[in-house]
N, C-alpha and C positions, 0 to 999 in steps of 0.2 A: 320769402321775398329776397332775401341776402341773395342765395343761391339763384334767382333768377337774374336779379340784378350784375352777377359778376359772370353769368352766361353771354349775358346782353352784353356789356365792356366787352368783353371777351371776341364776342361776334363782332362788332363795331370794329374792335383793335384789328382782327383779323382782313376784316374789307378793308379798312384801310392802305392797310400793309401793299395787299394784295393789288389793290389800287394806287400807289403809288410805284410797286414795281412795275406795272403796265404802265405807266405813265411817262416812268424811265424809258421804258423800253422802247415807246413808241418814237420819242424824242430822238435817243439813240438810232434806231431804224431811220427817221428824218433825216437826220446830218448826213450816214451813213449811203442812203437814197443819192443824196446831192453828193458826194464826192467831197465832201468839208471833213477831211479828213486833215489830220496832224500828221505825216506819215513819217516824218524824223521822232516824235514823241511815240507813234507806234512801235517803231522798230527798236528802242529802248526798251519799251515795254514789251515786246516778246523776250527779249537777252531776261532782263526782270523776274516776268514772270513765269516765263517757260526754260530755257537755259539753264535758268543757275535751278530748276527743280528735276532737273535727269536726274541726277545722281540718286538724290530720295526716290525716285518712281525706279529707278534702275534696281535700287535694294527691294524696295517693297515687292514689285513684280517676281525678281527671280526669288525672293525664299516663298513666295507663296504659288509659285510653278514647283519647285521643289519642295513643298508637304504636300502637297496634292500627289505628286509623282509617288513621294515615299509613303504616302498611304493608302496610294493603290496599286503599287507596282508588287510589290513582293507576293501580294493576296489572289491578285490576277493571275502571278504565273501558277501559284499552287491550285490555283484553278480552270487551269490549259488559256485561258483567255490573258495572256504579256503581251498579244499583237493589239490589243485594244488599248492599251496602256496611251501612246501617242495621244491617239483621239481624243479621248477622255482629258488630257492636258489642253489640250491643242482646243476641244469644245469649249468648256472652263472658261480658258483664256480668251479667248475672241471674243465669243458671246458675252460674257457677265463679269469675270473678273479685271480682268484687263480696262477694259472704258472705266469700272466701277471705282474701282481701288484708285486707280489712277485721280482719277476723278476729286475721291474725298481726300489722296494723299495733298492734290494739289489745294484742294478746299483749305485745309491746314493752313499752309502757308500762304498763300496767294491770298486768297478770300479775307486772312486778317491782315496780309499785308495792306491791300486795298482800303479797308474798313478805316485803319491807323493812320494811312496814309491823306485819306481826305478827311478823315475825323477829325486832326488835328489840323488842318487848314481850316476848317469849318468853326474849330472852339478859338484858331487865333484870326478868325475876320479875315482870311485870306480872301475867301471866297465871295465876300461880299465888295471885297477890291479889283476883283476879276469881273462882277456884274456890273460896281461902277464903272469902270475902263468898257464896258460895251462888250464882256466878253463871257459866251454863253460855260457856262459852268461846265451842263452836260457833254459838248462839244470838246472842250475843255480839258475835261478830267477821267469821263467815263467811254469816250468811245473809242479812243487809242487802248486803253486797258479791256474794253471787250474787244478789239479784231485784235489784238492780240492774245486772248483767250482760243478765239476761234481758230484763229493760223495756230498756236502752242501744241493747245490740249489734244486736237489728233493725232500730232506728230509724238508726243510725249506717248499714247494709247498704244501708237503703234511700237516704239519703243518694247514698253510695257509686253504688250503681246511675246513680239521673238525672244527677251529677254525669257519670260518665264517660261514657253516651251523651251529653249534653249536649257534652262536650269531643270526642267521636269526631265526632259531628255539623257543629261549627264545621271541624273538620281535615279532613272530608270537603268542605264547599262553600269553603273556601278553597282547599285545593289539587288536589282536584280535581274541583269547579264540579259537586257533588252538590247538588242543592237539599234544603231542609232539608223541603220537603213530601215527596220520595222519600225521604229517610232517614229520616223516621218512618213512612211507610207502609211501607219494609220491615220497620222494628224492630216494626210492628205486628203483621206478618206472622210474622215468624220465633217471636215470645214470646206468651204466654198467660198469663192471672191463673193459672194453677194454676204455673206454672214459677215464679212468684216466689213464691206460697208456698212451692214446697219449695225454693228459693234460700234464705225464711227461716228453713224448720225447718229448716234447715243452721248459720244464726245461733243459731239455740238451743241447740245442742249445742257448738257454738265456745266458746257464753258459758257453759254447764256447764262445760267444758274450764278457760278461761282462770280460773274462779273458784273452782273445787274444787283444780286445780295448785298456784295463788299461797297461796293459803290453807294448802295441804298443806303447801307446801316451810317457809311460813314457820313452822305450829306444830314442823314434825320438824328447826328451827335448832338448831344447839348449836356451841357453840366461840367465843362471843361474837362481837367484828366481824367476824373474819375468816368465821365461819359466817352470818352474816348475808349477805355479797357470795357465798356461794357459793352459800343459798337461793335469793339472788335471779337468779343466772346460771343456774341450772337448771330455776329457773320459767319465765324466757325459753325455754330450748332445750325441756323435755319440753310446754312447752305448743303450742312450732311443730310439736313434730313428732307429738303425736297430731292436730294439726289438721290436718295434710295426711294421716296415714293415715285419719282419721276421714273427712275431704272423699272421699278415695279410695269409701271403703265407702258412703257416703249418697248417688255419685253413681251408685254400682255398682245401689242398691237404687233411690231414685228415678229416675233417668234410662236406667239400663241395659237396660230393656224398650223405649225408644224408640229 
């Protein structure tokens, strides 16, 4: 009975969850609808949360353009196949790595930055002085920080993307003497404008993820500090991990016919 009983919490906990990020979201979608937007607090919040995280997405992206590169390049030519080298970067990158990495890199920071960030207005009553004054929370707090997900995280993806062919590229004609005119005429070959679109409608729904999570964990804080670092550890973990099930499903539905 123990074990059914903590199935049943479990399930309960999990609908709930589930139903209060809808719940978010719908609200968000609301304001949003109506143009009740903060657009001086938005454009903080891209600088925030997109801006100051190039640089992290700029590293991640090019050293993992450049293992990919260096663990296919060398093998491919001793295999008459170094014209495929490109593609194979330049696939990688658009399709899966690029939106993904990016994605969770930004999970990291952003996602706990959000969580901290209202968590601790939530455990000092901020936010219940914002609802006294008439003023709506979600409006408020959460929908400048998601369109600014939504404007960042593509721009940040595409980043990402030239970044790491850019790095696979240089790893390919260093070490193995791929010229960089073959390695973009395969990555021209292998990718298409329509694969990087749905590379970025994959960034879209990342940046729904990572903005509706952070936001979530931080209004449902309680227990002061200590509930604060636990908002924010959680925002980390459920934000990676619906991004890699989500990645899963969007590559299932965009890419799985091909």
């Amino acid at each position: 009975m123990k074990v059914l009983d903590r199935v049943g919490r479990a399930t309960i906990d999990l609908l709930e969850y589930a139903g209060g990020i809808t719940t978010l979201a719908g609200e968000s979608g609301s304001f949003m609808m109506r143009m009740r937007i903060r657009f001086i607090e938005t454009i903080n919040q891209c600088y925030f949360l997109g801006v100051q995280s190039i640089s992290i997405v700029i590293l991640t992206s090019l050293f993992t353009g450049m293992v990919i590169s260096l663990e296919s390049a060398v093998q491919a030519v001793q295999f008459g196949i170094g014209s495929l080298v490109g593609g194979a970067v330049a696939f990688a990158s658009v399709r899966e790595l690029g939106p993904m990495l990016t994605a969770v890199v930004v999970a990291g920071r952003v996602g706990s930055a959000i969580a901290a960030e209202i968590g601790s207005m939530v455990v000092t009553e901020q936010i219940e002085a914002l609802t006294s004054m008439g003023l709506e929370p979600t409006r408020f707090l959460v929908v400048p920080r998601l369109l600014a997900m939504l404007v960042m995280l593509p721009l940040l993806t595409i980043f990402a993307d030239v970044v790491s062919i850019a790095g696979g590229m240089w790893i390919a004609q260093t070490y193995a003497h791929i010229s960089s005119d073959s390695f973009i005429a395969s990555a021209r070959q292998a990718i298409g404008f329509e694969d990087i679109v749905k590379g970025l409608v994959k960034s879209l729904v990342f940046a729904v993820i990572i903005a509706l999570v952070g936001a979530y964990q931080g209004l449902s804080t309680r227990g002061g500090a200590a509930g604060v670092g636990k908002a924010t550890t959680g925002a980390v973990v459920i934000s990676i991990i619906m991004i890699f099930v989500s990645n899963f499903a969007l590559s299932f539905v965009l890419f799985g016919g091909h």
